[in-house]
N, C-alpha and C positions, 0 to 999 in steps of 0.2 A: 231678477224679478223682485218688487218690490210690493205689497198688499200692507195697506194701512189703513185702520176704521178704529171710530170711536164706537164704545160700548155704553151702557147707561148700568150698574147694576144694581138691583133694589137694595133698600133699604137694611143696615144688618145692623143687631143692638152692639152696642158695646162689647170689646174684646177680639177675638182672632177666628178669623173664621176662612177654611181650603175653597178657595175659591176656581181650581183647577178646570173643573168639568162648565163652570160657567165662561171661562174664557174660551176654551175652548169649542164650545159650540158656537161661537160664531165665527168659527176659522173652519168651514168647511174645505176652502179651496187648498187649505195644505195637501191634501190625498196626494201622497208618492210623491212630494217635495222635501226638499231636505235644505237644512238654514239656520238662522237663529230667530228665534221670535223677542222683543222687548216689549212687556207691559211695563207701561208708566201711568202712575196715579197722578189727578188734574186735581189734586187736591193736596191743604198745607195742612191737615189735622187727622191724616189716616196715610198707611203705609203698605208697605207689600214688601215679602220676605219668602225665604222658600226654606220648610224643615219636616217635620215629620208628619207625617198624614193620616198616621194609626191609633194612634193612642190620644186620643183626647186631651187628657188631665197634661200635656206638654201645652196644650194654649191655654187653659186654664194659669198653669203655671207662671207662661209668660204676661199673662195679665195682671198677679199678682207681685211678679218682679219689678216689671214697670210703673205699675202704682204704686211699690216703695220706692222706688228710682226717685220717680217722679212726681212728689203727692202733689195732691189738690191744694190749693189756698195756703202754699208757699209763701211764707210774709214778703220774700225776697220779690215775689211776683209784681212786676208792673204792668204788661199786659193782663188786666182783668177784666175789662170791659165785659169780653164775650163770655162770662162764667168760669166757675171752678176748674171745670175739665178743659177749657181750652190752652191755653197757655201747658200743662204739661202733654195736651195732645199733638201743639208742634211740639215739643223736644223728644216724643217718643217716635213719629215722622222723619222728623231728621236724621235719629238713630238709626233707626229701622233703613230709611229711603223711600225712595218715589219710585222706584224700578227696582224688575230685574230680568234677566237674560236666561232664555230657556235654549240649548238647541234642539233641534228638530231633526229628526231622521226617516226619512220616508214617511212622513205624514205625523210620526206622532213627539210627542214631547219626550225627549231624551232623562225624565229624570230619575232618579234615584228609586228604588224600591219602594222606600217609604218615606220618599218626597210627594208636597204640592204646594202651591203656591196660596199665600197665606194672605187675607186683606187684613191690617190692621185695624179696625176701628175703635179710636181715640174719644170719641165722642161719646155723651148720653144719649143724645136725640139727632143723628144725624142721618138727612137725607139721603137715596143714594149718590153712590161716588161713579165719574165717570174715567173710565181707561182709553189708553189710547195702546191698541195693538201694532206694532211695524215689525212685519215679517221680510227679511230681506235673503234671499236665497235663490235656489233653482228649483 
């Protein structure tokens, strides 16, 4: 069995933000399927990662790591056309990834106590980003 759809999800400012329970409700038909599910971001300047889902100040964190990673107006930067943030928003996408792989056991997402699925957004002003869900299983 294969179930595949795109999502749209709104708009989120800058930084990292558990985007679990919004994938999720659009995958009703998992009920008592068991699989893997892959979200994939359709975008090159926001990512998706899966870590903690409790304690806040851990994306906080990870905001600040990758802004030192990766600052703004890099003199090295030749991509700069589209602004400050973009150019280090692919290289923390890249980092990060465009996916990842949950599995599924009888309907629900197999993850970690104090896992969820994390959308990175790289951007100052960005639109929302669209997913593409493919659950393949029984």
């Amino acid at each position: 069995m294969v179930i595949q759809k795109t999502i749209r999800l709104r708009p989120y400012s800058r930084g990292y933000h558990i985007i679990t329970e919004d994938v999720f409700e659009h995958l009703p038909e998992l009920r008592g399927k068991s699989g893997i599910l892959q979200v994939f971001i359709q975008h090159t300047s926001a990512s998706l990662t899966i870590n903690e889902n409790a304690d806040p100040s851990v994306r906080v964190d990870f905001e600040s790591h990758f802004n030192k990673v990766y600052p703004e107006n890099a003199p090295y930067y030749e991509h700069t056309y589209e602004g400050p943030d973009d150019m280090p928003a692919h290289l923390k996408a890249s980092t990060l990834g465009a996916s990842v792989s949950i599995p599924i056991g009888n309907g629900r997402p197999l993850l970690g106590t104090w896992q969820g699925i994390y959308l990175g957004e790289h951007r100052n002003r960005a639109s929302g980003r669209s997913l593409v869900l493919t659950f393949i299983g029984e």
